[in-house]
Kinemage of the C-alpha trace (Angstrom):
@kinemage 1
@onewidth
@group {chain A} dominant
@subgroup {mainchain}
@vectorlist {calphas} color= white
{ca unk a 1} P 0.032 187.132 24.867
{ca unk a 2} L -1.300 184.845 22.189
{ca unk a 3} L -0.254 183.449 19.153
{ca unk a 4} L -1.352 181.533 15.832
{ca unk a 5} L 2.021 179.716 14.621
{ca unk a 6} L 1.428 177.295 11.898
{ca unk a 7} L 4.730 175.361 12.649
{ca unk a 8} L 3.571 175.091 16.368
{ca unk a 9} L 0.462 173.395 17.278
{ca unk a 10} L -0.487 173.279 13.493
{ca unk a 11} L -1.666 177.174 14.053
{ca unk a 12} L -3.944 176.414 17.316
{ca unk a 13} L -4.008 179.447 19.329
{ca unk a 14} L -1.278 179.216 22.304
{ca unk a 15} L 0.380 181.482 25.174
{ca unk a 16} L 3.428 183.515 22.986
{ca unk a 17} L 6.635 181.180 24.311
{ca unk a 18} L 4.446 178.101 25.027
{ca unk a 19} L 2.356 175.214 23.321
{ca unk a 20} L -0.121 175.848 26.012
{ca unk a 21} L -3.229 176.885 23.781
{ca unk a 22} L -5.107 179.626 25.196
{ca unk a 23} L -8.275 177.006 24.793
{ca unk a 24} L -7.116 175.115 27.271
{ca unk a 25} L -7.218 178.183 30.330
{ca unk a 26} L -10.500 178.874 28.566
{ca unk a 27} L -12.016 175.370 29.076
{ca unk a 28} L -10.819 175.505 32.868
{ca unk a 29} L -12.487 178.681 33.620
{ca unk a 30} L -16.039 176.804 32.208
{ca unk a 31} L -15.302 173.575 34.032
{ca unk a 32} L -15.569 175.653 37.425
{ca unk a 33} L -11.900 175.329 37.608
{ca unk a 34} L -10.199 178.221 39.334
{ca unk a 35} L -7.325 180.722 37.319
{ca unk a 36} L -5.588 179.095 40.271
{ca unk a 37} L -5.765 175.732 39.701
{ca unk a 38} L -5.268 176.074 35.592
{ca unk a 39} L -2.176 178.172 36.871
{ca unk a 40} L -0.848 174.663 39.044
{ca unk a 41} L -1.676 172.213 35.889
{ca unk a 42} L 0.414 174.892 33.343
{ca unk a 43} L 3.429 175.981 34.960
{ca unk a 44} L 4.663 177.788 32.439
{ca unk a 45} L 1.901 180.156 32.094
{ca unk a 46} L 2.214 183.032 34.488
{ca unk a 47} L -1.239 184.879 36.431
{ca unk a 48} L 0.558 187.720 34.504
{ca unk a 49} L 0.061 186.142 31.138
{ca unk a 50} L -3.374 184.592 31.863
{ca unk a 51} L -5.013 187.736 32.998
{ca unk a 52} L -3.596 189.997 30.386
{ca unk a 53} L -4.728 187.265 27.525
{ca unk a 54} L -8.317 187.369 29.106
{ca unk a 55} L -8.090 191.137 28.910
{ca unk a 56} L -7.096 190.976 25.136
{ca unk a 57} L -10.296 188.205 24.443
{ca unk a 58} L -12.361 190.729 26.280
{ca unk a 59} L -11.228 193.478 24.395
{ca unk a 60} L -11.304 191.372 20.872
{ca unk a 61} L -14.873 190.324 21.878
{ca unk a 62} L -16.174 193.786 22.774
{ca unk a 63} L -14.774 195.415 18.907
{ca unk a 64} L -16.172 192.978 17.257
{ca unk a 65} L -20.070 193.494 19.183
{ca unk a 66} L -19.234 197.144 19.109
């Protein structure tokens, strides 16, 4: 769900398709903000996408601590 392209976003980490970068959904979740709301501001992200690119964070996160 999320990609590193040098040639878009000089490399910043974004939803595959988009130049939304996967910062941005993270930075609404801390603000309070609900997957809801980050969902209205970022029409082209799906819930789809969103959830399954927290799932892969999680899962990143928890191999690495492992």
């Amino acid at each position: 769900m999320i990609t590193a392209d040098p040639d878009i976003m000089n490399g910043t980490p974004c939803f595959r398709g988009t130049r939304v970068p996967f910062k941005n959904l993270i930075d609404y979740l801390e603000g309070g903000h609900s997957l809801g709301e980050f969902l209205r501001q970022f029409p082209t992200i799906t819930r789809d996408m969103a959830v399954r690119s927290l799932e892969e964070a999680k899962d990143s996160l928890l191999a690495k601590i492992a």
